[in-house]
C-alpha positions in Angstrom: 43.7 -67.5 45.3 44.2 -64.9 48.1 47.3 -67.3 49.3 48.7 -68.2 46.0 49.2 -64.1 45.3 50.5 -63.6 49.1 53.3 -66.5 48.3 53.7 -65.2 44.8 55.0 -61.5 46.3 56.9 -63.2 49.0 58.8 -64.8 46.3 59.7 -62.3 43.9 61.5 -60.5 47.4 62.6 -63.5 49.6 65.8 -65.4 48.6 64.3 -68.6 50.2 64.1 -71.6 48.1 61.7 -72.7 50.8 59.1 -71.1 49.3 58.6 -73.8 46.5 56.8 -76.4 47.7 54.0 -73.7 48.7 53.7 -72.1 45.5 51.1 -73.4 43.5 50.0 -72.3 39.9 48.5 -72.7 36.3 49.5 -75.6 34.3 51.7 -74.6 31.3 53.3 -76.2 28.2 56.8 -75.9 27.9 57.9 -75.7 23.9 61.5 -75.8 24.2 64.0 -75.5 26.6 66.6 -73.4 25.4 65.5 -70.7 25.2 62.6 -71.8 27.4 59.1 -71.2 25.6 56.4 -71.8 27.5 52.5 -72.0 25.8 50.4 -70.6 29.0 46.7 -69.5 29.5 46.2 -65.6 30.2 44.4 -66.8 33.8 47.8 -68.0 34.4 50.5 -65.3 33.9 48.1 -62.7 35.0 46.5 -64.1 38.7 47.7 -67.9 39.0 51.3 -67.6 37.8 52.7 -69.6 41.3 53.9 -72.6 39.4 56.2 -70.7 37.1 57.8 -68.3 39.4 60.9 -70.3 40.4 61.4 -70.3 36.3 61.0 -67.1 35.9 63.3 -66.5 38.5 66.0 -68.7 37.5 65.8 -67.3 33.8 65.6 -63.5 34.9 67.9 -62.5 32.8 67.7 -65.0 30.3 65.3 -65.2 27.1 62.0 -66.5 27.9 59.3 -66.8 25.4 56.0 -66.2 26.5 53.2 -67.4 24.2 49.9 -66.5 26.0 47.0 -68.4 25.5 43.6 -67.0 25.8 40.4 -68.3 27.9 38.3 -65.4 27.2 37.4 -63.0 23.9 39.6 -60.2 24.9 40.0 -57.8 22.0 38.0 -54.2 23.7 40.0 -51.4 24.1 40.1 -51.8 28.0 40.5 -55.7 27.7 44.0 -54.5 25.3 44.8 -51.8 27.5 44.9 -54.2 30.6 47.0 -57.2 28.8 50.0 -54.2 27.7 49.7 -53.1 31.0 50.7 -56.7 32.3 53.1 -57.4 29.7 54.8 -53.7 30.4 55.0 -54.8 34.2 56.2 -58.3 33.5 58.9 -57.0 31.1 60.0 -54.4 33.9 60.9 -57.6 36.2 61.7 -59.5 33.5 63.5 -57.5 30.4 64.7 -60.0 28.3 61.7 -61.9 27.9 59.2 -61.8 25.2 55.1 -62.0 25.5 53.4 -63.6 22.0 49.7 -63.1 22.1 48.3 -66.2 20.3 44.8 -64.9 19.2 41.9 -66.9 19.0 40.2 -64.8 15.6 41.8 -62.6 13.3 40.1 -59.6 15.1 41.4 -60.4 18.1 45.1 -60.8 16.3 44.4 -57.6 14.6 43.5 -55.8 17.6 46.4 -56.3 19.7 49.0 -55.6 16.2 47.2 -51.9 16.5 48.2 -52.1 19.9 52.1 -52.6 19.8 51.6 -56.2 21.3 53.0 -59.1 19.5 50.7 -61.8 18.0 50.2 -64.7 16.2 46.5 -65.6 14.8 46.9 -69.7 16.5 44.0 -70.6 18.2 43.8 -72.2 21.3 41.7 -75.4 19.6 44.1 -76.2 17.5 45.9 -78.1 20.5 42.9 -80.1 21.1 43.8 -84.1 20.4 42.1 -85.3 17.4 43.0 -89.2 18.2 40.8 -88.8 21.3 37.5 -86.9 19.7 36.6 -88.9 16.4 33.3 -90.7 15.4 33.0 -94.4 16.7 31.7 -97.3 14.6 28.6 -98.1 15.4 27.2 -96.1 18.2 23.1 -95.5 18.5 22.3 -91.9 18.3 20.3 -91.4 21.5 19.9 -87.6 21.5 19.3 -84.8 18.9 21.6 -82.4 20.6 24.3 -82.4 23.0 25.8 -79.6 24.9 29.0 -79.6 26.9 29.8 -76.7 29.1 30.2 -75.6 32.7 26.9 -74.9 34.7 27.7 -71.0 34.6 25.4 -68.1 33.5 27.4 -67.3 30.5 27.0 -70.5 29.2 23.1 -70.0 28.7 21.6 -73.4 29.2 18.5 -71.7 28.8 18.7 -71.7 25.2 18.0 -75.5 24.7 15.1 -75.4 26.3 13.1 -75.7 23.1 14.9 -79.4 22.3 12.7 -82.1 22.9 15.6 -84.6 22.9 18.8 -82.8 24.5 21.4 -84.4 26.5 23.8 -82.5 28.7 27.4 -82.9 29.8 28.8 -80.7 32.8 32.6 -79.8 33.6 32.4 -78.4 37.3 34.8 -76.7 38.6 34.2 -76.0 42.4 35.7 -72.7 43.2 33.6 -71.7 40.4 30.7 -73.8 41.1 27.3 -71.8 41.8 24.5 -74.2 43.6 21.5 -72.1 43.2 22.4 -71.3 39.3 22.4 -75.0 39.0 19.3 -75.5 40.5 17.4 -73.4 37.9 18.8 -74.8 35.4 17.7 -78.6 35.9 14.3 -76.8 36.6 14.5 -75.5 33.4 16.0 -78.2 31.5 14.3 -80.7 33.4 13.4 -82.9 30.4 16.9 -83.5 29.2 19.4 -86.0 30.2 22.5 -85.5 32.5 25.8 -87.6 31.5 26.9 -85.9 34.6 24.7 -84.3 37.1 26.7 -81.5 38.7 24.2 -81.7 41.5 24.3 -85.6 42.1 25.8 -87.0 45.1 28.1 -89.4 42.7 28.9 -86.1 40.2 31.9 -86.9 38.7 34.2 -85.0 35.8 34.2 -87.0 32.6 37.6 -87.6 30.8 38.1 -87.3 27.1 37.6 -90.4 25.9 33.9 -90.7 27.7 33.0 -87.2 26.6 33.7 -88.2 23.0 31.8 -91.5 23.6 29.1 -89.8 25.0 29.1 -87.0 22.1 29.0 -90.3 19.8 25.8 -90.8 21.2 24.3 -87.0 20.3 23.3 -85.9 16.8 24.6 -82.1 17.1 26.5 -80.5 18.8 25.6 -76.8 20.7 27.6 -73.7 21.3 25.1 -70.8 23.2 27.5 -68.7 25.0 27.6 -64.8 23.2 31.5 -64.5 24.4 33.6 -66.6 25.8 36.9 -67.8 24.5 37.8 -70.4 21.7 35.1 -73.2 23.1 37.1 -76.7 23.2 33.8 -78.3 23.0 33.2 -76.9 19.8 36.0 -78.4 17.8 35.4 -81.9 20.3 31.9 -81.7 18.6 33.7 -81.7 14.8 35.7 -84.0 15.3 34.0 -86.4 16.5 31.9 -85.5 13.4 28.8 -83.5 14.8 27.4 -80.6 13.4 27.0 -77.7 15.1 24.3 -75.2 16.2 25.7 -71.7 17.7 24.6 -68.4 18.5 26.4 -65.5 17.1 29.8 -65.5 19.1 33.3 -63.6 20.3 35.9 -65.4 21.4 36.8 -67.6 18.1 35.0 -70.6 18.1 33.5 -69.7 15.0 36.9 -70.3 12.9 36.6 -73.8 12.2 32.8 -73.8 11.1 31.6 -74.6 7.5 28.2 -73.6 6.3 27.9 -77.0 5.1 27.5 -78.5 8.7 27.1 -75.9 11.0 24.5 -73.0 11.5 24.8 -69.8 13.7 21.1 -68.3 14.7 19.8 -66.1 16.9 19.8 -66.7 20.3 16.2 -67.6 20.9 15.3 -70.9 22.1 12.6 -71.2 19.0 15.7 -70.9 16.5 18.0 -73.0 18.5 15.4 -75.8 18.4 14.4 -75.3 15.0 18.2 -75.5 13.9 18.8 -78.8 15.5 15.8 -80.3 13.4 17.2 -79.0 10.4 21.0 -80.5 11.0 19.6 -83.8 12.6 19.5 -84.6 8.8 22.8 -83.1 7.9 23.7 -84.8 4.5 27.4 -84.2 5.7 29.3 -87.7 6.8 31.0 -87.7 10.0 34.3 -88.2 8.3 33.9 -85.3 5.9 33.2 -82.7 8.7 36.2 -84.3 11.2 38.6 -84.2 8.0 37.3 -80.8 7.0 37.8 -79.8 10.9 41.6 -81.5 10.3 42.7 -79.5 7.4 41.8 -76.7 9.0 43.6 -77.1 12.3 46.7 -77.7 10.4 46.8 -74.4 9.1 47.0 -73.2 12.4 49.9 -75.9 13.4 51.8 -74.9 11.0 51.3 -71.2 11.9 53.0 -72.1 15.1 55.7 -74.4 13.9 56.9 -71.3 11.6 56.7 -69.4 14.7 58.7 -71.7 17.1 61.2 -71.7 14.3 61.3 -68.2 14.5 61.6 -68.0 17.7 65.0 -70.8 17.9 66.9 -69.1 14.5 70.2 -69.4 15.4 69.9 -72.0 17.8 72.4 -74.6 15.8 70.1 -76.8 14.3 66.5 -76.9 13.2 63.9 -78.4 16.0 61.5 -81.4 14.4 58.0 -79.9 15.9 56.0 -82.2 14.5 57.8 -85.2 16.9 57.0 -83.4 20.1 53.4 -82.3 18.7 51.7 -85.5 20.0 53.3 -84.8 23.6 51.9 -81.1 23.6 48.2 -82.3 22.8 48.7 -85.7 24.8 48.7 -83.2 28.0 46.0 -82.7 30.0 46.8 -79.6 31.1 45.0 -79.2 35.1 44.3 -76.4 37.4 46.7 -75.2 39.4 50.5 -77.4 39.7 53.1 -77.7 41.7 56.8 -75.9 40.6 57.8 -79.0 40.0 55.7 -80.0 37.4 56.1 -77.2 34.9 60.4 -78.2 35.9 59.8 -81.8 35.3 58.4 -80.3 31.2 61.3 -78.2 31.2 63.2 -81.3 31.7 61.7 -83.4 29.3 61.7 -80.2 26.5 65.7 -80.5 27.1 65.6 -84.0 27.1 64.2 -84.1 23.4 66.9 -81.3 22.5 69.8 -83.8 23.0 68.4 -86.8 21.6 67.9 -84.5 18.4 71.5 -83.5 19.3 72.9 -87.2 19.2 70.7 -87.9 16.2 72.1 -85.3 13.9 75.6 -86.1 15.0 
């Protein structure tokens, strides 16, 4: 990271196109193309933003839209008073852009309006792709539960431990990968079953469509973090119709539950456990809680569409969202990219712009 934030600085100073091929960032979306509007992770714009510097450079003093993602619950006074101190230094280098926060919760949307900062209440699930996570035909349920998350202390494995019949799934991330934590919890956990054992020799990341096989597999789903941010796991889970057990939460995950098929509890193994047992039986179909979880997603689609049109009045002609939606939530958005690749979506964003153009003349 140290050498990403070293090239970054040298950048914003140094003339020298050079540079590029060094600079390596946060993956982004880009929205549209003219003016460019980019859907990034806060991680991104505020410590990893190496990919999107030779954009930001070449649109300096051009309109930029700015609709920041979030990967954690930050709504506290000091996590507010940090993002307007970003967003004030980024405008300073940058004074015709524009920063969107795009909240997870309504809290979170209400506490940055007090603020000054822009926001829109669109969660960060909503651009989860429901053609990958839905219920299969004909899959076994082999587990009671099933929880998806990274091996990390926040995460609080240790909560399962009261579920006889638990399967785990484990997205490991090396630079954040902590042995010894790992350790204790396959010690702990050492009756359930690993789709993915961050600690095997063969550990391998699981793509979307075998997570959503494997979660075919589970009866419920589990969510036993007290903060993080919006939980892509937990809207995987609904749609591919699982219930879902969670501990009382901040970060937004809980937008998209129904009391009908999900259950928040204390954080206590005992009542984790004793949840499970009770949604193992969930009268609920599969189908009911993924369409449920659909209709409600939409509402949050739509919140952005109405924004992005917003966002290109006067632009000539009105932009078709819904044809590039597929694209956006296609995207697999990785680690850290290459300039080139968040130029190459630029490209494509002004690729769709003209073939709307020669359409509608």
């Amino acid at each position: 990271m140290a050498g990403v934030d070293l090239a970054a600085r040298i950048y914003r100073v140094l003339p020298w196109s050079g540079l590029e091929p060094h600079l390596r960032g946060g993956d982004c979306l880009v929205l549209h193309d003219d003016p460019p509007i980019l859907y990034v992770r806060d991680w991104v714009l505020e410590h990893q933003s190496g990919a999107l510097l030779p954009l930001f450079r070449r649109h300096r003093d051009a309109p930029v839209h700015l609709l920041m993602g979030f990967s954690w619950c930050r709504e506290n006074a000091w996590h507010v008073a940090n993002l307007a101190a970003w967003r004030a230094r980024h405008l300073r280098r940058h004074p015709r852009h524009r920063v969107m926060m795009m909240a997870n919760s309504v809290s979170q949307h209400d506490a940055y309006l007090r603020a000054g900062l822009d926001s829109a209440f669109i969660n960060h699930n909503a651009f989860v792709d429901p053609a990958i996570f839905r219920p299969l035909p004909g899959v076994e349920k082999r587990f009671d539960a099933v929880y998806d998350a990274r091996l990390l202390p926040f995460k609080r494995h240790y909560l399962a431990a009261g579920i006889d019949s638990l399967a785990l799934i484990v997205s490991r991330l090396d630079r954040l990968h902590d042995e010894d934590h790992s350790r204790r919890v396959r010690e702990q956990l050492g009756h359930a079953h690993w789709y993915n054992d961050p600690l095997a020799p063969d550990y391998r990341l699981l793509d979307r469509r075998e997570i959503n096989a494997r979660l075919n597999e589970c009866r419920v789903g589990l969510c036993l973090s007290a903060e993080e941010g919006a939980m892509k796991a937990s809207i995987q889970y609904l749609l591919a119709g699982l219930p879902v057990v969670s501990t009382p939460s901040l970060g937004g995950r809980d937008v998209f539950f129904d009391p009908d098929y999900t259950r928040v509890v204390e954080d206590r193994p005992e009542a984790i456990a004793e949840a499970v047992r009770a949604l193992c039986a969930c009268p609920v179909p599969a189908a009911t809680i993924r369409a449920r979880t659909l209709l409600k997603m939409e509402a949050h689609r739509q919140r952005l569409f109405e924004l992005l049109d917003q966002l290109t009045a006067g632009g000539g002609r009105r932009v078709d969202w819904q044809a590039r939606w597929q694209a956006w939530i296609a995207e697999d958005l990785g680690d850290l990219v290459a300039p080139a690749a968040v130029l190459a979506r630029l490209e494509q964003a002004r690729r769709w712009s003209d073939d709307a153009g020669r359409r509608d003349s």
